[in-house]
C-alpha positions, 0 to 999 in steps of 0.5 A: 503596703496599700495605704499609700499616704494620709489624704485629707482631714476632715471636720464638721463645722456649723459655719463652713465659709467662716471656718475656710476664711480663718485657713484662708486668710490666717493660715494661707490656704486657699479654697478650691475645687470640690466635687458636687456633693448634696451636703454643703462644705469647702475643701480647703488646699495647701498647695495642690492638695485638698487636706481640709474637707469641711462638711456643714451641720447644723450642730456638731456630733456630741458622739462618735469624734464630734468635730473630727469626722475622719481620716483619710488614706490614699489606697491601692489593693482595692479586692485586696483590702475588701476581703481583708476588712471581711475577713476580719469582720470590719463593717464599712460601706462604699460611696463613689465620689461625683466626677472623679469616680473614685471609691471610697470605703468608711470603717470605723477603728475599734475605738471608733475613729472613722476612717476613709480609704479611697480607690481610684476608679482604675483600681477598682475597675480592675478588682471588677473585672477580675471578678468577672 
């Protein structure tokens, strides 16, 4: 199967450090590496792995999931799950994240829950060569 696991959670806040303090100091989480994205956030680990992805806005969303952004999946099958989201008619786009290139495709389920899968840049490099 290409999904792999769930990867991260992530949500919109208006306070990012406020909102890492409460999973730091109540919940015992701790905050750590994030690429260098342009928008201001935290990610916030549970023990090696970053669940919590916090993105700062100036207000939350009033459509779409409002303070739930997405979900995240770890993916293998990069060619794969591009041709069946195509051939299915499902609309997305592609960001590749600074620093560790892995590449992320966001779609959006029928009842409008976004969702991102990520690539690790090995897959796709491999899905592009094929192509080639």
């Amino acid at each position: 199967m290409p999904l792999q696991g769930l990867d991260h959670y992530n949500v919109v806040t208006t306070d990012a450090a406020e909102s890492a303090r409460f999973y730091v100091e109540v919940l015992g989480m701790r905050i750590g590496d994030r690429p260098p994205f342009k928008f201001p956030g935290a990610w916030v680990y549970c023990g090696d792995q970053a669940v919590l992805h916090l993105i700062e806005r100036e207000e939350i969303p009033e459509s779409g999931t409002g303070r739930l952004d997405h979900v995240a999946f770890r993916a293998t099958g990069y060619a794969e799950m591009k041709a069946r989201l195509d051939a299915a008619g499902v609309d997305y786009f592609e960001r590749v994240v600074p620093r560790n290139n892995v590449t992320q495709i966001f779609l959006q389920t029928p009842d409008g829950l976004k969702l991102e899968l990520g690539f690790e840049a090995e897959d796709v490099a491999a899905a592009q060569d094929a192509a080639d």
